[in-house]
LOZA-518154 format. One line per field, with one value per residue (C-alpha): residue number from 1; x, y, z. Coordinates in Angstrom, 1 decimal. Layout:
pos = NUM, ...
x = X, ...
y = Y, ...
z = Z, ...
//
This chain:
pos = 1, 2, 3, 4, 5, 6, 7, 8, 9, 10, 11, 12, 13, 14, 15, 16, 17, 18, 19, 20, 21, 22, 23, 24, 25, 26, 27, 28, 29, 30, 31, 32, 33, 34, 35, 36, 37, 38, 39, 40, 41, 42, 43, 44, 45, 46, 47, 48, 49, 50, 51, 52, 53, 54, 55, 56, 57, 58, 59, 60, 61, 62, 63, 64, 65, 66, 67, 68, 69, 70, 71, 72, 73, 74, 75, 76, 77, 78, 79, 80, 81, 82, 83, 84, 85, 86, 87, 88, 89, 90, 91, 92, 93, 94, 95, 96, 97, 98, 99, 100, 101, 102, 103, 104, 105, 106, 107, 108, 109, 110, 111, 112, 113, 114, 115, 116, 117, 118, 119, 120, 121, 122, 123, 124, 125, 126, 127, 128, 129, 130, 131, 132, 133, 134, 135, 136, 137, 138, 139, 140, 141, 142, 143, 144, 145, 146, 147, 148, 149, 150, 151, 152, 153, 154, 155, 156, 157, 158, 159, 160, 161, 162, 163, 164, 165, 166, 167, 168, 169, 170, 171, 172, 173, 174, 175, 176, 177, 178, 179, 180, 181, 182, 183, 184, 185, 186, 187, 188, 189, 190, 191, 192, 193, 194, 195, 196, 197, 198, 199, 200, 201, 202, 203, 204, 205, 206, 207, 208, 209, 210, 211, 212, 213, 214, 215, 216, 217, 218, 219, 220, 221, 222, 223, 224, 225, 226, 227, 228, 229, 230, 231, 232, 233, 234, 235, 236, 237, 238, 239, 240, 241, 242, 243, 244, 245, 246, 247, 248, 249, 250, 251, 252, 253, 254, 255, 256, 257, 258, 259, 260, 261, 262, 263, 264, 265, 266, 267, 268, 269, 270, 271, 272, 273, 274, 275, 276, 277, 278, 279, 280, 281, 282, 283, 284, 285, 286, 287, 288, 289, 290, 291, 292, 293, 294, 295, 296, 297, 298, 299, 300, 301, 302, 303, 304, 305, 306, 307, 308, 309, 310, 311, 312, 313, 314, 315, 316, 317, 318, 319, 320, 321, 322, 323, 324, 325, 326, 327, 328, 329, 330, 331, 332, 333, 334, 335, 336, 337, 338, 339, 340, 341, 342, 343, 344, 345, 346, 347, 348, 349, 350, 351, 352, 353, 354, 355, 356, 357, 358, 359, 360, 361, 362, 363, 364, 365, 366, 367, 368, 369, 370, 371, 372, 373, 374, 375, 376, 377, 378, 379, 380, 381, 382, 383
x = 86.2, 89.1, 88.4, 91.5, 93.6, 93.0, 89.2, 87.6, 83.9, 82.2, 80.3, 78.8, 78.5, 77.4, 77.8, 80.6, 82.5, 83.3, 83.9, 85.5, 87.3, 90.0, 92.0, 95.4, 97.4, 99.0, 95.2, 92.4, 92.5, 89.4, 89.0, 89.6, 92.8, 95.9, 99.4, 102.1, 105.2, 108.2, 110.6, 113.4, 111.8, 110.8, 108.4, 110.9, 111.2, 108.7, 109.1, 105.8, 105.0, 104.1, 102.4, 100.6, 99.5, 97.9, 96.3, 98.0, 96.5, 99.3, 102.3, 104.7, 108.2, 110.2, 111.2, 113.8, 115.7, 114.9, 117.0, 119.9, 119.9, 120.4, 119.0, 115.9, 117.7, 119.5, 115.3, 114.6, 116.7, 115.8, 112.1, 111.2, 110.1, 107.4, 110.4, 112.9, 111.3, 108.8, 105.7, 103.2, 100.3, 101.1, 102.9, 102.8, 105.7, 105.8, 107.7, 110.1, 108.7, 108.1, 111.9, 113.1, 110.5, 111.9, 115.5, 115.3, 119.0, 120.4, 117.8, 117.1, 114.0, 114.9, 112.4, 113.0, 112.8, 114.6, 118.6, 119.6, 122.5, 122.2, 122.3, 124.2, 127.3, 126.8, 126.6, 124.0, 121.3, 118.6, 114.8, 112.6, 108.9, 110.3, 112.8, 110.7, 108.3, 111.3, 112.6, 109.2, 108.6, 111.7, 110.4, 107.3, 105.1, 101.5, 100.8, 102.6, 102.9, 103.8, 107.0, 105.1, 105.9, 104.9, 105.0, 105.0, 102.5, 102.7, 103.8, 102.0, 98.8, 101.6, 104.1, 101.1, 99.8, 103.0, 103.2, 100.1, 101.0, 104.1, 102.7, 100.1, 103.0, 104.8, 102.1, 101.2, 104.9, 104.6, 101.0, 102.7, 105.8, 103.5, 100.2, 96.7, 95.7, 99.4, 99.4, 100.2, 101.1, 98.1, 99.3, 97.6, 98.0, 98.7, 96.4, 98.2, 97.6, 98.1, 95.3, 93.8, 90.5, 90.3, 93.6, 92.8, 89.6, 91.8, 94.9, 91.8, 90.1, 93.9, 94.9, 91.1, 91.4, 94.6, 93.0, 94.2, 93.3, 93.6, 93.8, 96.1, 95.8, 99.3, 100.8, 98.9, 100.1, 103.2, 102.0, 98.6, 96.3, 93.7, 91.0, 92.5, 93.4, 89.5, 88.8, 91.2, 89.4, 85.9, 86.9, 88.0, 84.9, 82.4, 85.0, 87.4, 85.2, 83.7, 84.5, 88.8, 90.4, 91.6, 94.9, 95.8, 99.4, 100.9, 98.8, 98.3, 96.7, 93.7, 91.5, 93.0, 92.1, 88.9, 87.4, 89.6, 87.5, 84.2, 85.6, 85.4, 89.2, 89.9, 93.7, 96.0, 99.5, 101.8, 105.3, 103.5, 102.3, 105.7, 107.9, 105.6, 106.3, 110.1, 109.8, 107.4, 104.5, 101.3, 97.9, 95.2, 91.4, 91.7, 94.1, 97.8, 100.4, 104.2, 105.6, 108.2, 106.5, 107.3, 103.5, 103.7, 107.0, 104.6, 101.5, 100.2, 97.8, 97.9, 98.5, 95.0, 92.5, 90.6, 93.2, 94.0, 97.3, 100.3, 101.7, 98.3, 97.7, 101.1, 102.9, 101.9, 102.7, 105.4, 107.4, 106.8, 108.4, 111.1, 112.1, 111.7, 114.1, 116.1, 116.7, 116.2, 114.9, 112.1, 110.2, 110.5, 108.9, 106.1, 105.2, 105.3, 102.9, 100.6, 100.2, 99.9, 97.1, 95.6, 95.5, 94.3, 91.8, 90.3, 90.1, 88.2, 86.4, 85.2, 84.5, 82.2, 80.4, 80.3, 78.3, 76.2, 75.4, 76.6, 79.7, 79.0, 78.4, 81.6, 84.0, 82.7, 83.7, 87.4, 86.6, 86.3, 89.7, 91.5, 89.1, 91.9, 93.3, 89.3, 89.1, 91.5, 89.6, 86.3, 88.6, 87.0, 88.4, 89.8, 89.4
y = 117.6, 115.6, 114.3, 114.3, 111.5, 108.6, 108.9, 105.4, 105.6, 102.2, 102.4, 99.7, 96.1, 92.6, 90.1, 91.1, 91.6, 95.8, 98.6, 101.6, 104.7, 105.2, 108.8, 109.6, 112.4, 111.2, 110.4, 108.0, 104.6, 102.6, 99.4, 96.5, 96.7, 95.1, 96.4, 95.8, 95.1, 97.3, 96.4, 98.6, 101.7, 99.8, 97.3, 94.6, 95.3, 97.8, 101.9, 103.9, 104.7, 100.9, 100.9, 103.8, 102.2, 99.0, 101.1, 100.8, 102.9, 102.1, 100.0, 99.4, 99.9, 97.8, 99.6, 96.9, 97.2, 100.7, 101.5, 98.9, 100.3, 103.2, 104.4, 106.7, 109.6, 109.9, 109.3, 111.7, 114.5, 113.9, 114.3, 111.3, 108.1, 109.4, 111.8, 109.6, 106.9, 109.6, 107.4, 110.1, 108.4, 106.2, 104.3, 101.8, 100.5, 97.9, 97.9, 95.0, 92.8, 90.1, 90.3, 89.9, 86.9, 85.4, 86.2, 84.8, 83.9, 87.1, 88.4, 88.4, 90.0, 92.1, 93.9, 96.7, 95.4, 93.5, 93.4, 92.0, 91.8, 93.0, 90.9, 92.9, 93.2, 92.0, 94.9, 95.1, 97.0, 97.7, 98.1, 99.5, 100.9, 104.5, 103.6, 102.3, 105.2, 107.8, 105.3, 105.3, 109.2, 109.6, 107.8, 109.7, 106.8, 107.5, 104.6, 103.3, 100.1, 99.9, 97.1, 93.5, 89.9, 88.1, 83.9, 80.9, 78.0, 75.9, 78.2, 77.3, 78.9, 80.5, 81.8, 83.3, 84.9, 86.0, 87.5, 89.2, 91.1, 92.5, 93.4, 95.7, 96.8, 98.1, 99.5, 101.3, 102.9, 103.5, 105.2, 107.6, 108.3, 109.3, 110.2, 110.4, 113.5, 113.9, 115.2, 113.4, 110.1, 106.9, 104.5, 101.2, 98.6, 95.0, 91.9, 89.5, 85.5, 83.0, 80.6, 80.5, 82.3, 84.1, 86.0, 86.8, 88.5, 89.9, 91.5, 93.3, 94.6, 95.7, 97.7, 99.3, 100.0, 102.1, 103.5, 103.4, 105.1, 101.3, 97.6, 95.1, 91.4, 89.3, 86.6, 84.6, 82.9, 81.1, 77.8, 77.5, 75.8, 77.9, 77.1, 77.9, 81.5, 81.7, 81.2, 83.7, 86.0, 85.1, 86.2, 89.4, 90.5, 91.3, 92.3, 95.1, 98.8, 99.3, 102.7, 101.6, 99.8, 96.1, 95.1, 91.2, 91.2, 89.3, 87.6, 86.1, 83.9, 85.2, 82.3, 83.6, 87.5, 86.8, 84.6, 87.5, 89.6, 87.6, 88.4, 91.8, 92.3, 95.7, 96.0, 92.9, 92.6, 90.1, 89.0, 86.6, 88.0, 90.2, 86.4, 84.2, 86.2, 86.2, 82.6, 82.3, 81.2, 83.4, 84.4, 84.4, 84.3, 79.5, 80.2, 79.7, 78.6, 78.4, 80.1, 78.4, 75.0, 73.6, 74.1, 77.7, 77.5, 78.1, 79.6, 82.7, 83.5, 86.0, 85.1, 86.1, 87.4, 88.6, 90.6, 94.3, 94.6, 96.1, 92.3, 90.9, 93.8, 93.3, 90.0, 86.2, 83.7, 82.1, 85.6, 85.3, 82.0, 82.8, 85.8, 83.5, 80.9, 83.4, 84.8, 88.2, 90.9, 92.0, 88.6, 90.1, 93.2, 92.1, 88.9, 91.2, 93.7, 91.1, 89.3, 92.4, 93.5, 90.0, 90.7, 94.5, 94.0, 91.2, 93.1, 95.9, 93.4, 92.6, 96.1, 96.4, 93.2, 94.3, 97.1, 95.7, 92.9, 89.8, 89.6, 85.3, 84.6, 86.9, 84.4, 81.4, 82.2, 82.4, 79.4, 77.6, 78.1, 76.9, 73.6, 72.3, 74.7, 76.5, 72.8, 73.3, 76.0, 73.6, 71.2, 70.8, 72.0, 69.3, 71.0
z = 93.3, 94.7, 98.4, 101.4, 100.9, 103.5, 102.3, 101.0, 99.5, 99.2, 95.9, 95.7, 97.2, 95.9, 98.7, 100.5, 97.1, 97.2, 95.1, 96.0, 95.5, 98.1, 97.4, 98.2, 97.3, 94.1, 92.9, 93.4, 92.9, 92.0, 93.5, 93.9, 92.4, 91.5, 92.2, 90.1, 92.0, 91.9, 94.3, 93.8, 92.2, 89.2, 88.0, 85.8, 82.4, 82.1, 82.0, 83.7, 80.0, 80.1, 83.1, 82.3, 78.5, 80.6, 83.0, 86.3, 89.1, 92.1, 92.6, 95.3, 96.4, 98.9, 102.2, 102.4, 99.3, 98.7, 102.2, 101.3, 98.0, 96.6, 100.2, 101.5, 102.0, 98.6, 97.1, 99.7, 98.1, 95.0, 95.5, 97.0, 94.7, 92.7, 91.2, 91.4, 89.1, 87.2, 88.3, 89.2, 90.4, 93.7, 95.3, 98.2, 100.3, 102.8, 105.9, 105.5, 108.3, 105.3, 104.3, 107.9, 107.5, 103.9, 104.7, 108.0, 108.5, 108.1, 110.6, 114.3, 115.6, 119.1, 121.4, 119.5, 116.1, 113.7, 113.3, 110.3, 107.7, 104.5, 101.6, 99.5, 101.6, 105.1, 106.9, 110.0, 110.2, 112.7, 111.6, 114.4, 114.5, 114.0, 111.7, 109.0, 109.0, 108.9, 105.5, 104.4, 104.6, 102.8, 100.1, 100.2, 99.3, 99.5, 101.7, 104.3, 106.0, 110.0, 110.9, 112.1, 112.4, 109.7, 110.7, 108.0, 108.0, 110.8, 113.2, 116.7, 118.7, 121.2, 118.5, 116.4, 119.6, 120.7, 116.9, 117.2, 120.8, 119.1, 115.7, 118.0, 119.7, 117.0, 115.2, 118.2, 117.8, 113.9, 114.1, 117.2, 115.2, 112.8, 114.1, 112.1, 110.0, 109.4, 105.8, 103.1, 103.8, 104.8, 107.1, 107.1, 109.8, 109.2, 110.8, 111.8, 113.2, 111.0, 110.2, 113.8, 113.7, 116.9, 116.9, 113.6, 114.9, 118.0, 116.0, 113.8, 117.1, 118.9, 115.4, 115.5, 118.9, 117.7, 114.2, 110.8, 107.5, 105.8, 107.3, 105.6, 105.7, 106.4, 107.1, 104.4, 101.0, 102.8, 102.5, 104.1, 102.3, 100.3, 102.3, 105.4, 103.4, 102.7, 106.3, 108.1, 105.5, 106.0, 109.7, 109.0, 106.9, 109.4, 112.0, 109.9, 109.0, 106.2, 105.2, 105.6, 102.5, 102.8, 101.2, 101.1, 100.7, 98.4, 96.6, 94.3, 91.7, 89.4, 91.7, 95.0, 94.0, 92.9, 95.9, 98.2, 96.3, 97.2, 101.1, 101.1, 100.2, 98.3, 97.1, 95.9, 95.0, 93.5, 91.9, 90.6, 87.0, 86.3, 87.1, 85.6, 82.2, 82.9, 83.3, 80.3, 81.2, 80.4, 81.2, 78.5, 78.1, 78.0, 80.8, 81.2, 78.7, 78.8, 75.9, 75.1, 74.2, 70.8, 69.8, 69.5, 67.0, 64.0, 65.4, 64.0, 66.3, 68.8, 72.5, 73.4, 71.0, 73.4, 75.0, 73.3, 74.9, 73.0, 73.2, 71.3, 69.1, 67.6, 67.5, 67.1, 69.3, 67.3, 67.8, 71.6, 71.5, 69.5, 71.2, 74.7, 73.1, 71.6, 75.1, 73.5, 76.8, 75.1, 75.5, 79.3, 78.4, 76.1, 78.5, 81.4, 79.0, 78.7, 82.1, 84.1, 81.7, 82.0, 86.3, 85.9, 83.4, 85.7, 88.8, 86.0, 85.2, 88.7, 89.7, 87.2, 88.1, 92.0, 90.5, 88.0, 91.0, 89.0, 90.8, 91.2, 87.7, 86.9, 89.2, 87.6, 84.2, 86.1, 88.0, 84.9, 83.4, 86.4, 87.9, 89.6, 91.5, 92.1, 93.6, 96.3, 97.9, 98.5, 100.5, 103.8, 106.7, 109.5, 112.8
//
């Protein structure tokens, strides 16, 4: 029997490591998980068939494009997203705090919110707390995310803090615009603070204090150092409840999901597997290869063998080459196939090991494929 959506069941822990079922009302969604990235409606080169063949639970749509272009209320009267892009199961869609962050010269943040031009034509725009909920319920996506400030690395004690007070602000204003037990729609709140440990703790307490059916983790993965990522989410662990979801946004690699994972983190999402393949370079079972190396011109072998991906089952890695050479569009398509496979079978993977209680000896074998960069999140910490 199917549960109310905004309801998360802890099934089982290891550590801090989780698994969990958290329901919504386009289905459950087992976690942790990893969400493939669709920023306008779509995931690149791949149709929901695709997604659906590689097991894909939920992926997300970006408030901020999706408005600019072709606009919330022309999803809105076709059915909202889910209809509009025939992906039935669903769908999560930031705010577009993080583009007013990335695309920070066409933006100004106001006491209200942010103004900003868009990058398709120039034209200005205003992004307020009520605003992106109204864009958002348009859209219909089955979790929300309230407008914040997100800050780069190296951002000062003062500006973080001064972050944090209007990030509570404004999800103050998006959880009253749309208030809990509203049907339908979860919205989740996002911690801010950078890499300073207390207003970490504080912006977690604040968005509490308010209530949320899910807490999200920002404001990491733009240039801090991994340990100082670790850190801000060692933090949160004992601090955020235990029956809400935890969603680290944007990231990241397989090492920075998995020790996430080791933190109590539940939901992940990245550009990172879906560009990587546009770009060539590829995820497999010895870890990462570029494609379009020489090496591979004669090699008959499939990219992984230990992969049972459409991509592996079917070609050899001297067709993945030459279709990468050959600039041909379905080297996008069957890279993209395989990478995304390679992320959600590893978060599958660590479910189970959560469960079985070997969730350690399951990050080591990980650990192992990528020494250098596991290396980087050991480096002590100068305080």
């Amino acid at each position: 029997m199917s549960k109310a959506p905004g309801t998360f069941e802890l099934l089982g822990k290891d550590g801090s490591a989780r698994a969990g079922l958290l329901h919504t009302a386009h289905g459950a969604i087992e976690t942790p998980i990893f969400m493939p990235v669709g920023t306008v409606g779509s995931v690149k080169a791949l149709a929901p068939d695709d997604l659906d063949a590689i097991g894909a639970q939920i992926i997300l749509g970006n408030t901020y494009h999706l408005y600019l272009r072709p606009g919330d209320e022309l999803v809105a009267r076709r059915g909202g997203l889910h209809e509009f892009n025939a992906w039935r199961k669903p769908i999560l869609t930031d705010s577009g705090g993080f583009q007013a962050f990335s695309l920070s010269k066409l933006n100004k943040m106001k006491a209200d919110g942010f103004e900003f031009r868009s990058h398709i034509d120039g034209s200005k725009h205003m992004f307020t707390p009520e605003k992106v909920i109204s864009i958002q319920r348009n859209l219909n996506s089955d979790i929300m995310m309230p407008l914040d400030v997100c800050l780069g690395f190296g951002a000062s004690y003062d500006e973080a803090a001064k972050a944090v007070k209007k990030t509570t602000e404004w999800a103050k204003r998006c959880r009253d615009a749309y208030p809990a037990g509203s049907a339908g729609n979860l919205l989740f709140a996002i911690v801010q603070g950078c890499t300073f440990p207390d207003l970490r703790e504080a912006s977690a307490r604040q968005l509490m204090d308010i209530g949320f059916e899910g807490y999200a983790i920002g404001g990491l993965a733009v240039g801090e150092p991994k340990n100082l990522m670790m850190r801000a989410l060692r933090v949160l662990d004992p601090v955020l409840p235990q029956d809400k979801p935890r969603y680290l946004m944007g990231v990241g690699t397989p090492l920075d999901i998995l020790h996430a994972i080791e933190q109590g983190v539940d939901m992940f999402d990245c550009v990172l597997p879906t560009r990587n393949a546009r770009n060539g370079t590829l995820y497999t079972s010895e870890g990462k290869i570029n494609i379009k190396r020489q090496e591979y011109a004669e090699d008959d072998s499939p990219l992984d063998p230990k992969c049972s991906c459409y991509t592996c089952r079917t070609f050899s890695k001297a067709y993945l080459r030459h279709l990468y050479v050959s600039q041909e569009l379905l080297a996008f398509r069957l890279n993209s196939l395989h990478n995304l496979t390679y992320f959600l079978n590893m978060v599958k993977g660590a479910r189970k090991a959560v469960l079985e209680g070997r969730y350690a000896e399951f990050k080591a074998e990980y650990e192992a494929k990528y020494p250098e960069e596991d290396a980087l999140f050991d480096t002590p910490i100068a305080e």
